[in-house]
C-alpha positions in Angstrom: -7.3 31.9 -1.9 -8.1 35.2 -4.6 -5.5 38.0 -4.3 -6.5 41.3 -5.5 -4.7 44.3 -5.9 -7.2 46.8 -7.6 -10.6 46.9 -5.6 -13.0 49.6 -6.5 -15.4 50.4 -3.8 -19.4 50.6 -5.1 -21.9 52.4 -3.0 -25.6 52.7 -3.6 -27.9 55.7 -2.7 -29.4 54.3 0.3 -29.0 56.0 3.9 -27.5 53.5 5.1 -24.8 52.6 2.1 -24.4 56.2 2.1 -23.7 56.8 5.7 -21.2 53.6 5.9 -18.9 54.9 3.1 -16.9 56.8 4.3 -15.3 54.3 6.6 -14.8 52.1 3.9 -13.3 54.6 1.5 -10.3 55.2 4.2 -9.5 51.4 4.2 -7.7 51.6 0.7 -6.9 53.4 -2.2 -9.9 52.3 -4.3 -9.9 52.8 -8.2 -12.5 53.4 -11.1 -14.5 50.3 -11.9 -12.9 50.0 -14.8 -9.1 49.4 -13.6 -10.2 47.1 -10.9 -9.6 43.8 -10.4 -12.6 42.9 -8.2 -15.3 45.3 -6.7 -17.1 45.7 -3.1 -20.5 46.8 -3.2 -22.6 48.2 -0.3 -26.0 48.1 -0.4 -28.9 45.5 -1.1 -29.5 42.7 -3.5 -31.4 45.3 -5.9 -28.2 47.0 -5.6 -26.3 44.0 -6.5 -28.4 42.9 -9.6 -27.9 46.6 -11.2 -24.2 46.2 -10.3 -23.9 42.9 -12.5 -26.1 44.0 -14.7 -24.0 46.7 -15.3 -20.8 44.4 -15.8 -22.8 42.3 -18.7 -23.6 45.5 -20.8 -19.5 46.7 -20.3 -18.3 43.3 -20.7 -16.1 43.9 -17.7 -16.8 41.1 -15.7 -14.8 41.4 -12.3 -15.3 39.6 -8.9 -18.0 41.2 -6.7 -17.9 41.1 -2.9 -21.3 42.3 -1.8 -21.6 44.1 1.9 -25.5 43.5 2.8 -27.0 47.5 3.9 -30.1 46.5 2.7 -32.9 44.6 3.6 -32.5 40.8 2.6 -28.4 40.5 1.8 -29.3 37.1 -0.1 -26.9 37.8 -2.5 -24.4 40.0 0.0 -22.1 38.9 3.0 -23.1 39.9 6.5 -21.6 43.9 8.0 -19.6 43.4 10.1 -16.0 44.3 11.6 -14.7 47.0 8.4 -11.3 47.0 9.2 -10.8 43.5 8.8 -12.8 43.5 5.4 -9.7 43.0 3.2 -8.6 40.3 4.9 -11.6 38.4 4.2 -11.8 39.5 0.7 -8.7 37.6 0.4 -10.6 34.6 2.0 -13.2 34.5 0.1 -14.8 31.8 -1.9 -16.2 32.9 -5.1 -19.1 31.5 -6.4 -19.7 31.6 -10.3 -23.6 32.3 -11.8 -25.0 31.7 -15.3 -27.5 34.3 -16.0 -30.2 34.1 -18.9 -31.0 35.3 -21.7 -34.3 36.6 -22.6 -35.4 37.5 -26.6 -38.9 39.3 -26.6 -41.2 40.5 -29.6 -43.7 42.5 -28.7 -47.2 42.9 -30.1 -46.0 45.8 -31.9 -43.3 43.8 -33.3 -40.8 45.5 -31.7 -37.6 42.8 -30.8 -35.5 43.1 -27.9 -33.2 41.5 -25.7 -32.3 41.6 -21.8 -30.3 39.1 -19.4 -31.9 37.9 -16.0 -30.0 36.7 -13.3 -32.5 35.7 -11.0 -35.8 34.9 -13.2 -37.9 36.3 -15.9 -41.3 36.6 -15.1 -44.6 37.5 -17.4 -47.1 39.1 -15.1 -50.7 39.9 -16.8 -51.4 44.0 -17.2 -55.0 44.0 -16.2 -57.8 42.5 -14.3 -57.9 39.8 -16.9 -55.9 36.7 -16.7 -53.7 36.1 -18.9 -54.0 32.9 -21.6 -49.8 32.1 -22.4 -48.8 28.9 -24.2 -45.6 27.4 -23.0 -43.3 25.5 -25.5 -39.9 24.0 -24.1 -37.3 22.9 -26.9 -39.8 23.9 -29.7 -42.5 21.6 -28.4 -45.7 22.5 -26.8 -45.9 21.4 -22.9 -49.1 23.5 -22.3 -51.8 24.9 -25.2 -53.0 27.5 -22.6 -51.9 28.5 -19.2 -54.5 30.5 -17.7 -52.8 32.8 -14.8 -51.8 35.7 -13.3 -48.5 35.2 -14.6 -45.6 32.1 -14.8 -41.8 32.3 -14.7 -38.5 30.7 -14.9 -35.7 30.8 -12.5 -32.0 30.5 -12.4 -30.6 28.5 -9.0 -29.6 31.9 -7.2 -33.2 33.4 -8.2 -34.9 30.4 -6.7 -35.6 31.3 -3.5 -36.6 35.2 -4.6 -39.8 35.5 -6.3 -39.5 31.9 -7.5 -40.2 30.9 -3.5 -42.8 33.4 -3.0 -44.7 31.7 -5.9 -44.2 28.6 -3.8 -41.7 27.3 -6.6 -38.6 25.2 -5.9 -35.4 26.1 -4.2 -32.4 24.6 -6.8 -29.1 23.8 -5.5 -26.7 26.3 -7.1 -24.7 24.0 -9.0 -28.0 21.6 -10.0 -27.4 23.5 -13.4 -31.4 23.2 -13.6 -34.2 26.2 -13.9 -37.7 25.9 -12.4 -40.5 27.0 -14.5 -43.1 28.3 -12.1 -46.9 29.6 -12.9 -48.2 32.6 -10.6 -51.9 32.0 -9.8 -52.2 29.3 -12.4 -56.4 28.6 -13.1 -56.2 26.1 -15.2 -54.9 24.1 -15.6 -56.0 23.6 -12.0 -53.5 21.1 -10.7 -50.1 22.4 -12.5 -47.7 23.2 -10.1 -44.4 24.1 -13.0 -41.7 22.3 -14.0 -37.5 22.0 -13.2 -35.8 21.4 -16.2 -31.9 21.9 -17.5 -30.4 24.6 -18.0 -29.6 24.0 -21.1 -33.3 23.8 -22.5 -35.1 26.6 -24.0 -38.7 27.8 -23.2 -40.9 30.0 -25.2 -44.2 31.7 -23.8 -46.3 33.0 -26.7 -49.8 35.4 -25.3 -52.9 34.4 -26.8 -55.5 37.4 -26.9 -52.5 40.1 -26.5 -55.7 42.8 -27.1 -57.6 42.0 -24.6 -55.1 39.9 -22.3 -52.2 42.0 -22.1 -49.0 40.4 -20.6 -45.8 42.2 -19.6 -42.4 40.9 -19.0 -39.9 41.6 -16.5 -36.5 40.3 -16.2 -34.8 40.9 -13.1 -35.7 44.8 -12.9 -36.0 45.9 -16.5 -39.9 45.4 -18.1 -41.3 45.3 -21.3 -44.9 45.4 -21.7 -47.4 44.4 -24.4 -45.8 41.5 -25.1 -46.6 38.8 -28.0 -44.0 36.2 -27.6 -41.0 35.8 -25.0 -38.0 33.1 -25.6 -35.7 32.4 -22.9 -32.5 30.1 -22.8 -29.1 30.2 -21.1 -26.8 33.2 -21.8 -23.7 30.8 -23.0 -20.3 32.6 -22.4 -21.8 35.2 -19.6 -20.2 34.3 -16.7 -20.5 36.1 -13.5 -18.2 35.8 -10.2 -19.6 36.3 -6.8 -17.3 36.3 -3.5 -19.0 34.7 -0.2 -17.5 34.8 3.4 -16.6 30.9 3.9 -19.0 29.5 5.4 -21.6 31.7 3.9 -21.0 31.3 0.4 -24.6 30.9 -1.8 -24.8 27.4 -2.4 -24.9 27.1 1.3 -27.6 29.9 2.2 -30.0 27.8 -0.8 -29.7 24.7 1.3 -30.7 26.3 4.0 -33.6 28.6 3.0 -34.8 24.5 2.5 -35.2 24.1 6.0 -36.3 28.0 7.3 -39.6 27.3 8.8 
């Protein structure tokens, strides 16, 4: 059972995050993010994502109890009750995530790098389709993936866009990531891949001119892309807290059986 004593309170610019703070604010004396111990967020997943994102640019990397006043919650506990929310912050069971890393050159040859928590995804820029090799490990798996797009998620991105591309839901501690095509046209009958963690995949655009691809990981984008490598961020660890009974693992399995 976690015991904090330093909680900074997190609020995003939504109506409703905006017109719930105040109550939380009189619960405790909150501090600055950076003398906290473990942080509450209020708001939505998008909210969430920039709030860890955030944490693996400062390298402070606290505990984060997310309050869902947004739309989904997936990555956020239910509102409810306020005044008994420290007593389940100390009840809690954290969760811990692996997020990746993602190296791009552009057709420019511009190089630059970005971590995704949920997935990475290459999406095509115009009414083309887009023609992307996909390596994994070094080795060529596909010559030419004809698509509107393909992309790899992490276990707690899996049932995000990964789902809506009618990829796989992973387990959260399968330590696997599904590689996923968007509108694939050939080839025809490819439906992706689930592969460790631990491998590496590299997409590299053929016809960047006339084909142009962008990139996206999580909410930051890159377009006019040449080549995109992806692989585990090793040593970035990130801590999520979960009501018991709620925690992420749990709401995976059951998005499994959601008809």
């Amino acid at each position: 059972m976690a015991h904090f004593t330093k909680l900074a309170l997190l609020v995003s610019d939504s109506g409703k995050a905006q017109e719930a703070a105040p109550m939380f604010r009189g619960l405790t004396d909150w501090v600055p993010l950076e003398d906290a111990d473990a942080a509450v967020v209020l708001g939505g997943d998008g909210f969430m994502l920039q709030t860890l994102h955030a944490m693996l640019e400062s390298g402070h990397r606290i505990p984060v109890y997310g309050v869902n006043l947004g739309t989904v919650g997936f990555l956020m506990n239910k509102h409810r009750s306020i005044e008994k929310l420290l007593e389940r912050l100390e009840e809690a069971k954290s969760v811990t995530i692996t997020p990746l890393v993602m190296d791009v050159v552009t057709q420019e040859g511009e190089e630059c790098r970005f971590c995704a928590i949920n997935e990475v995804s290459l999406l095509r820029e115009t009414r083309q389709t887009a023609k992307i090799e996909v390596k994994v490990n070094r080795r060529v798996r596909i010559k030419e993936l004809v698509c509107d797009g393909v992309l790899v998620a992490t276990p707690a991105g899996s049932t995000a866009y990964n789902l809506s591309a009618n990829g796989p839901i992973l387990p959260l501690e399968s330590q696997m990531l599904a590689l996923t095509p968007i509108s694939a046209f050939r080839p025809r009958r490819w439906r992706g891949a689930i592969l460790p963690d631990r491998y590496n995949i590299t997409f590299t655009v053929h016809e960047p001119d006339k084909r142009p691809v962008s990139v996206v990981a999580d909410q930051k984008e890159i377009r006019d892309v040449a080549q995109v490598r992806i692989a585990r961020a090793e040593g970035e660890r990130l801590t999520l807290l979960f009501d018991p009974g709620h925690s992420l693992d749990e709401r995976i399995v059951s998005e499994q059986f959601v008809t």
